[in-house]
C-alpha positions, 0 to 999 in steps of 0.5 A: 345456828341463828345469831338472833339475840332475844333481848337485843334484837326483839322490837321495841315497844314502839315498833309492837304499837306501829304494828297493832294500829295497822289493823285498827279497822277504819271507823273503829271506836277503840279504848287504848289501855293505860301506858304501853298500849297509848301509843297506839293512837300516834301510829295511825295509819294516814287517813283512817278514821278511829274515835278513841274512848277513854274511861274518864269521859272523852269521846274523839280526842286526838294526838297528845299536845307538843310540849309545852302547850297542854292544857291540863284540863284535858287528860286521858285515864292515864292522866296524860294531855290530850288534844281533841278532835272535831266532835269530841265530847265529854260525859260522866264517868258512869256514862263512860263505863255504860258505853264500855259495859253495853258493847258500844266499843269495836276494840280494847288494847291492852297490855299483859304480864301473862296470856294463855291459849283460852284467851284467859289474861292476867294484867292487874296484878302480880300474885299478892305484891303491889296494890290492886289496881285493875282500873277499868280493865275488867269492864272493857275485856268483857264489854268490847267486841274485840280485845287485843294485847300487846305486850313483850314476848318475855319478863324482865327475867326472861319468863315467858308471858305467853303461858299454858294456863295464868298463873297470876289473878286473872282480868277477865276469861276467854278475852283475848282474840289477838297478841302482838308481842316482840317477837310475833303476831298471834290469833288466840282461836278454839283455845290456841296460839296460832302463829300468824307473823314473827320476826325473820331472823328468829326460827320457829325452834327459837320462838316456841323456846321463850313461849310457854304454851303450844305454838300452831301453824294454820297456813303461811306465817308471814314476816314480822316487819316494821320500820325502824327507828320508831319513838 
């Protein structure tokens, strides 16, 4: 019987953020969503070279300032500080959305409270709590070449996020091509979840028990690994 704790033994959000900047393809412009997904930028492989966008009008910037020393003229859409790459540049508003809307972005990230075998996600809004704010969101899932998630494997409440069908008000149909989650690596392919990494010290039996669609094999799943200690 595995001794695997789901709540204490998963990655942290941190680890998941390593692990989806691994396959970050070299000269990749990329659009990191708000919160979760910024962490991303920090764990750039060693020389490979990424232009990050961000929807409020900066192209190429760089690493977040040490504390202390941001100048706060220079934010992303998340209002965090940021520094700026040789390069960087700065535009309008709508010229940052004509970009996203005109396909000039390799990849989007972003994160989820629900994603289903279609590609179908739901990230802006729980049912009819909260107010709205979908952000830019919309826009990138459709104007990206590629959308990958990251995300926890299940809610706070143990709920899987991981769905057969979203339940909550979609951001955009068909989207998603990958998930990187707590627990596993997946390809979302011809309407499936399709198992590419998980955690050792889960079995498939566990893993298929906290996922609420259809878990396929197509070939090995290799190890989920990533180093520890990561903040």
């Amino acid at each position: 019987m595995s001794n695997f704790n789901i709540m204490e033994d998963k990655l942290s959000n941190a680890q998941i953020a390593w692990r989806a900047a691994q396959d970050i393809d070299d000269g990749s412009y990329v659009n990191l969503g708000i919160g979760f997904p910024e962490m991303i930028a920090k764990f750039q492989p060693e020389g490979r070279d990424v232009t990050y966008h961000t929807e409020n009008g900066v192209l190429g910037f760089g690493k977040a300032p040490a504390e202390g020393e941001e100048d706060w003229d220079l934010i992303n859409a998340g209002k965090k500080a940021i520094t700026l790459n040789p390069g960087a540049s700065f535009f309008h508003h709508a010229d940052s959305f004509a970009m996203v809307r005109g396909g000039h972005l390799d990849l989007a990230v972003l994160g989820a409270y629900q994603v289903a075998p279609n590609g179908d996600l739901a990230n802006w809004r729980v049912g009819s709590k909260g107010v709205p704010a979908v952000g830019g969101a919309m826009d990138l899932v459709h104007g990206a070449k590629r959308v990958a998630v990251v995300t926890d494997h299940i809610t706070k409440k143990g709920e899987p996020k991981l769905v057969e069908q979203c339940t909550f008000p979609l951001t955009g149909v068909g989207c998603v091509t990958r998930v990187y989650t707590s627990l596993a690596v997946l390809d979302v392919s011809e309407g499936k979840f399709i198992l590419r990494e998980k955690l050792p010290a889960i079995s498939m039996d566990e893993l298929q028990a906290v996922t609420g669609a259809t878990l396929h094999i197509d070939g090995d799943v290799a190890d989920l690994t990533v180093p520890e200690n990561l903040k």
